[in-house]
TITOR-722600 format. One record per residue (C-alpha): residue number from 1; residue in one letter; x, y, z. Coordinates in steps of 0.001 Angstrom, whole numbers. Each point is the difference from the previous one (the first is absolute). Example, Ala and Ser with C-alpha at 12.3 -4.5 7.8 and 13.67 -1.06 7.14 Angstrom:
NODE  lumke  fido       xx       yy       zz
NODE      1     a    12300    -4500     7800
NODE      2     s     1370     3440     -660
This chain:
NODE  lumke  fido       xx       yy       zz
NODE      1     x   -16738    37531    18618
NODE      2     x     3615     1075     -998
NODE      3     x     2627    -2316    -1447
NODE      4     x     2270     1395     2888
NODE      5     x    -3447     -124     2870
NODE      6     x     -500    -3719    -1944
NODE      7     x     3564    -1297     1036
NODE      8     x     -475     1094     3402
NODE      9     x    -2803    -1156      572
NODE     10     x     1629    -3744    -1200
NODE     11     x     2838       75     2361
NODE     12     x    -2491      340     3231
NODE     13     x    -1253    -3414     -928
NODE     14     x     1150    -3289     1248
NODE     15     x     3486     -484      693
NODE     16     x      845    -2142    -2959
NODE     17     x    -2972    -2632     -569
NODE     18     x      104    -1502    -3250
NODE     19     x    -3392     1258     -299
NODE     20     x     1053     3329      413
NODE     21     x       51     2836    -2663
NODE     22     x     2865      -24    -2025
NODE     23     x      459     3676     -453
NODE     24     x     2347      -29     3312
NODE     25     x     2407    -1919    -1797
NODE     26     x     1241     2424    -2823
NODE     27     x     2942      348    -3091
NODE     28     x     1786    -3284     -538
NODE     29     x     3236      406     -431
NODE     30     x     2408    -2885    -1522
NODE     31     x     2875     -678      470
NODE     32     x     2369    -3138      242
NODE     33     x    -2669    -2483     -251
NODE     34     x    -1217     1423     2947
NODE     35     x    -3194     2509      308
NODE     36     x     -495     2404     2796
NODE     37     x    -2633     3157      457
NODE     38     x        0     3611       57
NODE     39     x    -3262     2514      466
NODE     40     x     -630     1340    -3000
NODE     41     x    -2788    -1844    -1629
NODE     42     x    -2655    -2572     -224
NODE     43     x      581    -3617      632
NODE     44     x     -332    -1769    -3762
NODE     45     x    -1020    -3317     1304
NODE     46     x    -3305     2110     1781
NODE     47     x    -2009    -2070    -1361
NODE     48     x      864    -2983     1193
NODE     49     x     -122      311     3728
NODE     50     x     1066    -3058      990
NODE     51     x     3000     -430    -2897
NODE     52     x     3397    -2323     1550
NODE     53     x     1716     3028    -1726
NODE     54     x    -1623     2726     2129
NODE     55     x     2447     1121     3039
NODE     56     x    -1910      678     3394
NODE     57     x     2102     3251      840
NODE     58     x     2224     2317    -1316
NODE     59     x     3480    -1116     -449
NODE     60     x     -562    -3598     -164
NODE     61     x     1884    -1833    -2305
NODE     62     x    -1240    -2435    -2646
NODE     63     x     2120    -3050     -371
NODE     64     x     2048     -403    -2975
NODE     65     x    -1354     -619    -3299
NODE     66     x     1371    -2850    -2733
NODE     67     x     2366     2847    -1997
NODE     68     x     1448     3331      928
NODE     69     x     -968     1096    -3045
NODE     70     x     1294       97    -3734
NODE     71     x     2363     2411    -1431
NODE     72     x      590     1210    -3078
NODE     73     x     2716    -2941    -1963
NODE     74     x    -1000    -1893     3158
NODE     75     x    -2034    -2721    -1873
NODE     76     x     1478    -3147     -489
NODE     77     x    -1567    -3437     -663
NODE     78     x     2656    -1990     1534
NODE     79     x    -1353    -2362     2740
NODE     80     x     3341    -1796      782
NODE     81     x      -49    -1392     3734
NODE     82     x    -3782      -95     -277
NODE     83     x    -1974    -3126      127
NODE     84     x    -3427       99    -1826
NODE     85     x    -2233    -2881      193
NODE     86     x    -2119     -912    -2885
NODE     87     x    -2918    -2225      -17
NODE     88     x    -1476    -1722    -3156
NODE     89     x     3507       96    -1037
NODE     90     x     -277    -3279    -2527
NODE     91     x    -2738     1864    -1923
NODE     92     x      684     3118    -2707
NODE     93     x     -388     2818     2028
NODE     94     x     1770    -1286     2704
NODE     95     x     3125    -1358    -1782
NODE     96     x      508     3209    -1843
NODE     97     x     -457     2273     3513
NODE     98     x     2403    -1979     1827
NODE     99     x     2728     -474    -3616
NODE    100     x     -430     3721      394
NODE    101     x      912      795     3917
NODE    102     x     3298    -2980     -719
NODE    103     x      697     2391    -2872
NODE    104     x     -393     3133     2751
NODE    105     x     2468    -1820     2476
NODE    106     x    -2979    -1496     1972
NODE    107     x       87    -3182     1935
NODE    108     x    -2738    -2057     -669
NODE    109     x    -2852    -2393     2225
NODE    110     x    -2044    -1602    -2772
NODE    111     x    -3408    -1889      746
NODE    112     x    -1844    -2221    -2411
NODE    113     x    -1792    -3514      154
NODE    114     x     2363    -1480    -2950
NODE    115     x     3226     -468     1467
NODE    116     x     1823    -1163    -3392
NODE    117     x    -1343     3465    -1539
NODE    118     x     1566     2007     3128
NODE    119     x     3222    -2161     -450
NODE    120     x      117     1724    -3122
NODE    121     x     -657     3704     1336
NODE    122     x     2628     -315     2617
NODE    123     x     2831     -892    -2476
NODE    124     x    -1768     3328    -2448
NODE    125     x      693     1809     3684
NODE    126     x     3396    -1734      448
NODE    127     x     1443     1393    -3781
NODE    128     x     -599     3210     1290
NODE    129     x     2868     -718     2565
NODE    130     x    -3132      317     2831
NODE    131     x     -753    -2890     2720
NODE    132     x    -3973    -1010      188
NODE    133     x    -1849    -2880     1443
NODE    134     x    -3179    -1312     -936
NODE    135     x    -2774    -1239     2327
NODE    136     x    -3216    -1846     -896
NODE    137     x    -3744       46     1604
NODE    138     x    -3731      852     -462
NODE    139     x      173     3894      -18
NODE    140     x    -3386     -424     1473
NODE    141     x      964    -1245     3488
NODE    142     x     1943     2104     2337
NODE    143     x     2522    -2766     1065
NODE    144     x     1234      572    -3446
NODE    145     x      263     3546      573
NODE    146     x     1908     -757     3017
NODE    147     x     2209    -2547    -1340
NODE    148     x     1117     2773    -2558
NODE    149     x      697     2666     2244
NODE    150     x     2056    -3025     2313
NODE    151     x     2082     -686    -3291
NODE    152     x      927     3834     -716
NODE    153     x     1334      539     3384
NODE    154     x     1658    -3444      438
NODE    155     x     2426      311    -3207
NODE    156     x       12     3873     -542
NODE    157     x    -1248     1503     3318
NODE    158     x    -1886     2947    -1253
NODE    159     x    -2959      795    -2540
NODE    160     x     -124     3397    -1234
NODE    161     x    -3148     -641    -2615
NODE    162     x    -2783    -2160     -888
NODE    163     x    -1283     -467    -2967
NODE    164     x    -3646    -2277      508
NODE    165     x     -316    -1249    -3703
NODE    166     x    -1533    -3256      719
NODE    167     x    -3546     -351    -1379
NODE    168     x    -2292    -2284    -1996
NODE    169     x    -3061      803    -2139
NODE    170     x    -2611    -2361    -2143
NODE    171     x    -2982      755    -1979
NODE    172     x    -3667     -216     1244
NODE    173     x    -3120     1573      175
NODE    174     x    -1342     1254     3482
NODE    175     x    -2595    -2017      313
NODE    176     x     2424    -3230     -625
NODE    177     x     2251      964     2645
NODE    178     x       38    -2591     2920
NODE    179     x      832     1658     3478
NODE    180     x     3167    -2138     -318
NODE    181     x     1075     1665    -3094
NODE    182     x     -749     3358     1121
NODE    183     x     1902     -685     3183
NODE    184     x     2681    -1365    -1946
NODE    185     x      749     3185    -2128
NODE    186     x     -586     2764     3146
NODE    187     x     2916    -2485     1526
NODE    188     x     2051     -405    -2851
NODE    189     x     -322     4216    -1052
NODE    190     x     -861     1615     3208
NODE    191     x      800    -1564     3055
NODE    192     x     3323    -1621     -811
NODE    193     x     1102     3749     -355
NODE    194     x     -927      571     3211
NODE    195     x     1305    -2894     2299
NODE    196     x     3804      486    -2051
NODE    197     x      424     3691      480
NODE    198     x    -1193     -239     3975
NODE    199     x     2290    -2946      148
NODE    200     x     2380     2836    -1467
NODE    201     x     -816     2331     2607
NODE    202     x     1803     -426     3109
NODE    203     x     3095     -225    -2240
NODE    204     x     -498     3059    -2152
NODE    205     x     -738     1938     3597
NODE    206     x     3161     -945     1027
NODE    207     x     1992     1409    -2270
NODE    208     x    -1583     3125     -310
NODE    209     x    -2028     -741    -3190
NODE    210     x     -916    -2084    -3155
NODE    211     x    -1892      287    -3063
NODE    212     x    -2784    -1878    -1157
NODE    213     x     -999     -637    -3731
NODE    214     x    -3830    -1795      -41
NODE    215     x     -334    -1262    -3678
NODE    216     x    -3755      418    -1034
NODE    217     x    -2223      376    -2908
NODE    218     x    -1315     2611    -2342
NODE    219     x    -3015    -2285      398
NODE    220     x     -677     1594     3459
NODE    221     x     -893     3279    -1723
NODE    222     x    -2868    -1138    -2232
NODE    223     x    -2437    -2947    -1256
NODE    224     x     2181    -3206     -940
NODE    225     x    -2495    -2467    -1066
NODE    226     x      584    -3522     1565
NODE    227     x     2919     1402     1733
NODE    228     x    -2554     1078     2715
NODE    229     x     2146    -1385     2797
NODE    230     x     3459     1017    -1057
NODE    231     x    -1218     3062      -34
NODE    232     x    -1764      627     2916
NODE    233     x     2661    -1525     2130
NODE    234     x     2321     2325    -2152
NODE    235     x    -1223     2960      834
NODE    236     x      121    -1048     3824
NODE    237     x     3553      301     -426
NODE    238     x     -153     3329    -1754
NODE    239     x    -1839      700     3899
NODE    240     x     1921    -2001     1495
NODE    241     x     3150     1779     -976
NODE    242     x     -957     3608      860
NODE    243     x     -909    -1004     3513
NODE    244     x     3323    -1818      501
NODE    245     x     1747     3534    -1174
NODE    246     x    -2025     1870     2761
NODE    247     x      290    -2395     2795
NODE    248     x     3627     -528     -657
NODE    249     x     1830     2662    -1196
NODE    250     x     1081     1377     3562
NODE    251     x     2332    -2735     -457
NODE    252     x      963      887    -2791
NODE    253     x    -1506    -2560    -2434
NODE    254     x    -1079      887    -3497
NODE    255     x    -2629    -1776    -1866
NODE    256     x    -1148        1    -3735
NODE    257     x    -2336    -2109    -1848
NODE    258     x      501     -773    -3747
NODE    259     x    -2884     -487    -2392
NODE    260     x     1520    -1582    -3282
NODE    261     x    -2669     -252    -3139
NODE    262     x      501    -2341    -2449
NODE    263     x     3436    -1608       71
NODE    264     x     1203    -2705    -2148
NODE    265     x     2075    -2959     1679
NODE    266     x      -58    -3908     -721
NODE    267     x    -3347     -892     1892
NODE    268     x    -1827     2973     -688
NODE    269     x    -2716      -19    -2665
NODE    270     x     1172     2681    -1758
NODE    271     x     2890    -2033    -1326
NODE    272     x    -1658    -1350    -2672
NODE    273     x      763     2336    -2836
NODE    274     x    -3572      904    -1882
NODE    275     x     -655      468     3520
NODE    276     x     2743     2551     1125
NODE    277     x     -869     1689    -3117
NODE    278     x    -3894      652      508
NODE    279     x      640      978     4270
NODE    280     x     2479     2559    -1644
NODE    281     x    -2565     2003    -1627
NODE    282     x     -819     1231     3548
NODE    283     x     2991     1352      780
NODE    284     x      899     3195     -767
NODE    285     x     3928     -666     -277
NODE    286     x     -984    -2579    -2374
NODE    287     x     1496    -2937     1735
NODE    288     x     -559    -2733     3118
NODE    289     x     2458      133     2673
NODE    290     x     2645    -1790      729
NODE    291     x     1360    -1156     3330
NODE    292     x     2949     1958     -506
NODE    293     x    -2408     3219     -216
NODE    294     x    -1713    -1037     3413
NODE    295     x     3920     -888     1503
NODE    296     x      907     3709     -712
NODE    297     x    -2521     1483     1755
NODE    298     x      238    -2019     3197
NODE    299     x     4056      616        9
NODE    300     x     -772     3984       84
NODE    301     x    -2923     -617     2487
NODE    302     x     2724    -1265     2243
NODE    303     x     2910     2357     -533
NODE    304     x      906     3556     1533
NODE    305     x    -1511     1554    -2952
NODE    306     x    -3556    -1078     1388
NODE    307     x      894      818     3274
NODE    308     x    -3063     2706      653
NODE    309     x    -2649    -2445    -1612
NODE    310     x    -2249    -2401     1962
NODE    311     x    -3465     -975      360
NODE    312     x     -163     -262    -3724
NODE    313     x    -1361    -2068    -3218
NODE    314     x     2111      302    -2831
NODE    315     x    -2145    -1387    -2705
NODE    316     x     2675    -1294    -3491
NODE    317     x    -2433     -982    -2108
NODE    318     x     1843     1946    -3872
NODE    319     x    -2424     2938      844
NODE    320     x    -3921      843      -61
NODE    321     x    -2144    -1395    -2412
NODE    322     x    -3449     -131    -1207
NODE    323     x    -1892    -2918    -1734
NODE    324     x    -3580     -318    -1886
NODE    325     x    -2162    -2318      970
NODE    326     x     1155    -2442    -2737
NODE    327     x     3221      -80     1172
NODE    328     x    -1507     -821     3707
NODE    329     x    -1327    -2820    -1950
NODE    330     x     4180    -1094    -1153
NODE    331     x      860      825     3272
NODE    332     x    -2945    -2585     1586
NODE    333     x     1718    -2131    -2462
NODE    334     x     3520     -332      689
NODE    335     x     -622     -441     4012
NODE    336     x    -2682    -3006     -668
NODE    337     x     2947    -1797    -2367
C-alpha cells in the first residue's frame, strides 16, 4: 500500500477514538503556545495511541503549554514575583538552593524539622531583600505536605516551583533492614515527593503551570552498598518524575529530577578531609560537590532557559569515572565509617 492509499485508508476509520490511528491527524504546527494540525504528514506521537497529547480530529487545539517558547537574548534567571518552596531547607543542599532563588529575586516557603536552623535560613533569605516563611513537619506524612502548600498561599498566594529536597539516608546491609526502616526511607525519599507536589497541583493548574525540581541520587543509577534503600526509593523518584512530566504537562507543568554524586556539606561523610580526598579520586573533575554546584543546576532547571526540558535526570556528580576493584574496597570504606 501507498503512503498516499495508507492515509486514506486512516481517515475512513473511527471518527476520532483515542484508539484510532494517528496518521489522520498530520503536521503540527506551533504557534503561540498553542498547536493546531494540517494534512501533510504522520502523527509523531503514533505510537502512543492513547497519548493526553494526541488530538481526536483535525483542527483541535492543544491547551497551552508552561512557556511560549525561548528566544534568542530571551534567557534570564530572574524569578522576582515567584514563590519557590523548598523542602529540607535547614540541611546543605537545601539552604544553598533556596540562598540561591533569594539571590534570583525569589520568595521563599522553607520546610525543615529544626525550627532554630530555619530561623536562620529565613533571615539568609531576608538579606537578599526577599520575604520567606518557614514551616516544620514529617515530610513523610501528607498533612505536612498540606500544611506547606496552606502556608504558601496564605502569606504569598501563589507557588510557581517546588523544589522536594527533603530526604534521609543511614547505613545497613539488606538483610538488616527491618520493614520499618525500609518503610521509613521509601517515605522519607520517595513518597514525601509525591504527596507535596500533588498537594502542589491544583495550584500550579491554576495558574497555567509550575515547575517541579525532585532532588535524587546518583545512587539510583548503580550498586551503593548499604545504601540499598536510599537508593531504591531514589530511583522511584527518577520514575516518579518522568510520569509526573507526561501526565501533567497539558497543564503546563515541568518536572526534572536531580541526581547529585558526592557532595560535601556539614553532615555528610565526606566532610572529613582524608575522606573527601580518597572519594575524589573517582571523579573525573577531580573534586566533590558542593551545594552551591547542585543550587546552580536546580536555578537553570527552573528558568526560561530550560523551558523545552522535562521528564529528565540530570545526574551532577564532577563527571564519569571508573574505579578498580581496590578502590571499591575505599569506597566500601568510607560509607561503613
Amino acid at each position: 500500500m501507498s503512503q498516499s492509499e495508507s492515509r486514506s485508508h486512516s481517515r475512513q476509520q473511527g471518527s476520532g477514538s483515542l484508539l484510532e490511528p494517528r496518521s489522520r491527524c498530520q503536521d503540527v504546527v506551533v504557534a503561540h503556545a498553542a498547536i493546531t494540525l494540517t494534512d501533510s504528514g504522520p502523527w509523531p506521537w503514533a505510537a502512543h495511541p492513547a497519548s493526553l497529547y494526541a488530538p481526536r480530529f483535525e483542527g483541535e487545539v492543544m491547551p497551552p503549554v508552561s512557556t511560549q517558547g525561548v528566544q534568542p537574548g530571551s534567557v534570564t534567571f530572574d524569578f522576582a514575583g515567584r514563590v519557590v518552596i523548598v523542602t529540607g531547607a535547614s540541611g546543605g543542599i537545601g539552604s544553598a538552593v533556596a540562598e540561591m532563588f533569594a539571590a534570583a529575586g525569589a520568595d521563599l516557603v522553607l520546610h525543615g524539622r529544626k525550627e532554630n536552623v530555619l530561623a536562620q535560613r529565613v533571615t539568609r533569605v531576608q538579606e537578599h531583600g526577599r520575604s520567606a516563611i518557614a514551616v516544620t513537619g514529617n515530610i513523610r506524612s501528607p498533612e505536612t505536605a498540606t500544611a506547606i502548600v496552606d502556608a504558601a498561599l496564605e502569606r504569598f498566594g501563589r507557588i510557581d516551583v517546588l523544589i522536594n529536597n527533603a530526604g534521609g539516608n543511614f547505613g545497613a546491609r539488606l538483610e538488616d533492614l527491618s520493614p520499618n526502616a525500609w518503610n521509613a526511607m521509601v517515605e522519607a525519599n520517595l513518597s514525601g515527593a509525591f504527596h507535596l507536589a500533588k498537594a502542589c497541583l491544583p495550584t500550579f493548574r491554576g495558574q497555567g503551570g509550575g515547575v517541579i525540581v525532585n532532588i535524587g541520587s546518583a545512587s539510583a543509577s548503580h550498586a551503593h552498598p548499604l545504601r540499598g534503600a536510599y537508593a531504591a526509593a531514589k530511583a522511584g523518584l527518577a520514575s516518579l518524575t518522568r510520569t509526573m512530566a507526561w501526565e501533567w504537562a497539558d497543564s503546563g507543568i515541568r518536572a526534572n529530577c536531580l541526581e547529585p554524586g558526592a557532595v560535601v556539606t556539614e553532615a555528610s561523610r565526606f566532610a572529613a578531609a582524608e575522606v573527601e580526598e580518597r572519594v575524589a579520586r573517582f571523579v573525573a573533575l577531580g573534586r566533590l560537590g558542593r551545594p552551591a554546584d547542585i543550587a546552580g543546576v536546580c536555578l537553570f532547571l527552573c528558568s526560561e532557559g530550560a523551558s523545552h526540558l522535562t521528564g529528565q535526570t540530570i545526574v551532577v556528580n564532577g563527571g564519569p569515572h571508573t574505579a578498580t576493584p581496590a578502590d571499591i574496597d575505599l569506597l566500601r570504606a568510607s560509607n561503613a565509617g
